[in-house]
C-alpha positions in Angstrom: 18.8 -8.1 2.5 21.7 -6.5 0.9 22.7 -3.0 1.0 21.6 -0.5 3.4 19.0 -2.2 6.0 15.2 -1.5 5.4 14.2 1.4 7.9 10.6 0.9 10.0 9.0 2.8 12.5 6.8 1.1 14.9 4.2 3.1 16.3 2.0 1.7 19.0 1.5 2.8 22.9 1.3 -0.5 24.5 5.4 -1.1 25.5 5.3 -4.4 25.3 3.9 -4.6 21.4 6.5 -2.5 20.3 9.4 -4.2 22.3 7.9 -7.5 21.0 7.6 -6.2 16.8 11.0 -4.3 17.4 12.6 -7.7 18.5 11.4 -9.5 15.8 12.5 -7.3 13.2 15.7 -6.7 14.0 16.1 -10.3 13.6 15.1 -10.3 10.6 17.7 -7.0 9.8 15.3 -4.2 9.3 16.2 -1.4 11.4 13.9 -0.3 13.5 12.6 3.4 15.3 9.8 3.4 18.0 7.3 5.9 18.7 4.7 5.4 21.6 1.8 8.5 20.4 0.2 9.7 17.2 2.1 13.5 17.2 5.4 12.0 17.7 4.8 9.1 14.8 3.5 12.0 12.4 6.9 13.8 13.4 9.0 11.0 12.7 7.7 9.8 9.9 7.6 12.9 7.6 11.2 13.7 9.1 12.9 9.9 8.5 13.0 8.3 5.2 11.3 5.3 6.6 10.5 2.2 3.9 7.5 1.4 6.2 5.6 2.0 9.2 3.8 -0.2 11.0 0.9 1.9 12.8 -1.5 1.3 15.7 -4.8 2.8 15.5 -5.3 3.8 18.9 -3.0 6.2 19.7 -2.6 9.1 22.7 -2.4 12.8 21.3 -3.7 12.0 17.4 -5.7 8.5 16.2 -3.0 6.2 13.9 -5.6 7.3 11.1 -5.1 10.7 11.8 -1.9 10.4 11.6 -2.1 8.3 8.1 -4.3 11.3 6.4 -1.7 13.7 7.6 1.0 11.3 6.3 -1.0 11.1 2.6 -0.3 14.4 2.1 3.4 14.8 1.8 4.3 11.2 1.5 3.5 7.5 -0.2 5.6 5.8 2.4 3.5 1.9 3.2 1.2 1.8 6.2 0.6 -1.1 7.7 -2.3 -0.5 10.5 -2.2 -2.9 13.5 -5.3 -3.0 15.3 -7.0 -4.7 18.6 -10.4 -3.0 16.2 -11.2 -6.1 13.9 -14.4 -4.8 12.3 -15.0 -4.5 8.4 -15.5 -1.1 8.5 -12.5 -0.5 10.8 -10.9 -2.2 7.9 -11.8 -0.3 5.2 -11.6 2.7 6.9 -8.1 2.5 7.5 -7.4 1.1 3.7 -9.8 4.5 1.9 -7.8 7.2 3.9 -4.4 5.7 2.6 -3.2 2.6 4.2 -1.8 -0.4 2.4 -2.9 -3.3 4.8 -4.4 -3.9 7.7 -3.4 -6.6 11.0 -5.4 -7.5 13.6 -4.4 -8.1 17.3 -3.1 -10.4 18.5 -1.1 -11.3 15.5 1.4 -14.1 14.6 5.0 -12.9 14.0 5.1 -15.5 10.8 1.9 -13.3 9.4 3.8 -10.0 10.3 7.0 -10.9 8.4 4.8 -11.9 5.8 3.0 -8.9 5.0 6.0 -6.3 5.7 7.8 -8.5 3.0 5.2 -8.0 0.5 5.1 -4.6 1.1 8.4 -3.4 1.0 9.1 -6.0 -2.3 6.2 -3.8 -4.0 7.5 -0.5 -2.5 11.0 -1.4 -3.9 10.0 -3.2 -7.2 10.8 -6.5 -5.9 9.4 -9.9 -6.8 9.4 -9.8 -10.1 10.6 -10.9 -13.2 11.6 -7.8 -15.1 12.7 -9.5 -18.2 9.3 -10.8 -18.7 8.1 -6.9 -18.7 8.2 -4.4 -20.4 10.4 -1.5 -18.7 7.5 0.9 -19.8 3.6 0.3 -20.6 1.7 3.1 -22.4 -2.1 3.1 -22.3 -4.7 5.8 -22.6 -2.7 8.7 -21.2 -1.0 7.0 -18.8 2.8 5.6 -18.7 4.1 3.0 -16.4 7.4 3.2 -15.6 7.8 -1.2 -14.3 11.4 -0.3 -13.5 11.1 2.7 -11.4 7.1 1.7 -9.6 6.2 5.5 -11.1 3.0 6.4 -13.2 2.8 9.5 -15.3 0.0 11.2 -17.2 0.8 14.8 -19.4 0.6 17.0 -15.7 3.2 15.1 -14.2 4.0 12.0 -11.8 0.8 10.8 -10.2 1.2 10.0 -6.5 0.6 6.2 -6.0 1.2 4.1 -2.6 2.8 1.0 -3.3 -0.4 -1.0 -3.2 -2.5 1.7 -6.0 0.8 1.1 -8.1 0.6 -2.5 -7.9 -3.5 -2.5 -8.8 -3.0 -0.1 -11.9 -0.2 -1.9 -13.3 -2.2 -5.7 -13.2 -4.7 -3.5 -14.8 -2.4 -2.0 -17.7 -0.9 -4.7 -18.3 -4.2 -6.4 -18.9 -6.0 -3.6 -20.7 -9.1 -4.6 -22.7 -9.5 -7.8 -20.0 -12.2 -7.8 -17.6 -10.3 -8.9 -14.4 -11.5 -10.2 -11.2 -11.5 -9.3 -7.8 -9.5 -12.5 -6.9 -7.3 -11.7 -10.2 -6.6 -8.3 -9.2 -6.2 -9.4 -5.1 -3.5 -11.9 -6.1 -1.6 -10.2 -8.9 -1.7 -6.3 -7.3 -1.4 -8.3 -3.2 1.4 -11.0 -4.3 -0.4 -13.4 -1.4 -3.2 -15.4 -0.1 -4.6 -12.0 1.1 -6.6 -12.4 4.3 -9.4 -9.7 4.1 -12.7 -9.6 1.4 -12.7 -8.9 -2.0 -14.2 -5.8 -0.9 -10.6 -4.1 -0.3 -10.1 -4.5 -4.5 -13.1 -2.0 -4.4 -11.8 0.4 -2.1 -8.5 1.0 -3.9 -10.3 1.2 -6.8 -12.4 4.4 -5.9 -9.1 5.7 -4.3 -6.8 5.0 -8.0 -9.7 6.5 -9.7 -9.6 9.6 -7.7 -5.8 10.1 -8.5 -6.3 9.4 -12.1 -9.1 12.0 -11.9 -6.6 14.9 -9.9 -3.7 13.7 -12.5 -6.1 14.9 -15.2 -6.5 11.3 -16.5 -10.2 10.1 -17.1 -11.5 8.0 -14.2 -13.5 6.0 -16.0 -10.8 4.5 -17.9 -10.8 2.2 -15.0 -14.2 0.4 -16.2 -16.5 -1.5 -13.6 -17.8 -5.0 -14.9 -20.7 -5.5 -13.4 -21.0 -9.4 -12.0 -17.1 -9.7 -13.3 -14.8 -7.3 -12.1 -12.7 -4.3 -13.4 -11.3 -3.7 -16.5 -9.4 -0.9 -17.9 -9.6 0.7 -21.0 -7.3 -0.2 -24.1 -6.4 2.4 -26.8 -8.8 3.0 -30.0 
């Protein structure tokens, strides 16, 4: 990494995970904060320009998805949950009120590394191959700005986490296609993702929504029934 190191705050109660996550990154140059309980993570990470936080789910003081919904409302910083909790519906709990992925305990530092780097690369607009893009997509209402990761209707920015960004832009860029979950999982996640196709319709219902408060008709984001998603092209 060049420039100014990547700044991540590791939030979990248990010592010994966040001594072992800390470690890790460091070596791989992030630099890392610590926080050991939900009001002091919500504290931290409104207050200090972190690129990503890595966030336990049971917390003392206020739940890791408290603290994420309270997080939501001021900022689009990535969340990455970590989790002994290894239910589905843990799962897509964590991803509808705002997270961007979702790790189970115990963990693999090899898997770790691997989904903080394809978080921050999509938070930064990393990883790909701007020349084969153009720096600006119009479609329906909505502008995508590729170079900056920023989508605007006529009321304004519209507030996007990383991953929402990454799922509307497959999507615009594809307008008029019907697209599949797997399309969408491995264009808008960059990886072999790890969870069900399920997770495509979860940030689905949660772009549509911001479409919807940006003023932008939700339904330009089309469901396919048997197939996939597809959104809208211009008349």
């Amino acid at each position: 990494m060049s420039g100014q190191p990547m700044r991540v705050l590791v939030v979990d109660d248990e010592h010994a995970i966040t001594e072992f996550v800390s470690y890790n990154l460091k070596r791989e140059g992030y630099e890392v904060e610590v926080a050991h309980d939900g009001n002091s993570a919500l504290e931290m990470a409104l207050n200090g320009a972190f690129d990503l936080i890595i966030l336990d789910v049971m917390l003392p003081g206020m739940s890791g998805f408290d603290v994420c919904q309270r997080l939501r409302t001021q900022s689009d910083v990535p969340v990455l949950f970590l989790s002994a909790r290894d239910t589905e519906i843990d799962k897509v709990v964590g991803l509808e009120i705002g997270g961007d992925d979702y790790l189970a305990k115990p963990f693999g530092v090899k898997e770790l590394n691997a989904r903080i780097k394809a978080l921050l690369r999509r938070s930064v607009g990393a990883g790909r191959d701007m020349s084969e893009t153009p720096s600006t997509i119009e479609v329906a209402g909505v502008t995508l700005d590729e170079a900056g990761h920023r989508a605007y209707s006529e009321k304004g920015e519209i507030a996007l986490t990383p991953r929402e960004y990454e799922l509307l832009s497959c999507l615009m860029r594809n307008a008029g296609k019907v697209l599949s979950r797997d399309d969408l999982l491995q264009d808008a996640w960059g990886w072999e993702y790890l969870v069900e196709t399920k997770t495509v319709d979860t940030h689905v219902k949660r772009l549509r929504d911001k479409l919807e408060d940006a003023g932008v008709d939700a339904n330009l984001v089309e469901t396919v029934r048997g197939y996939g998603y597809r959104f809208k092209a211009d008349e």
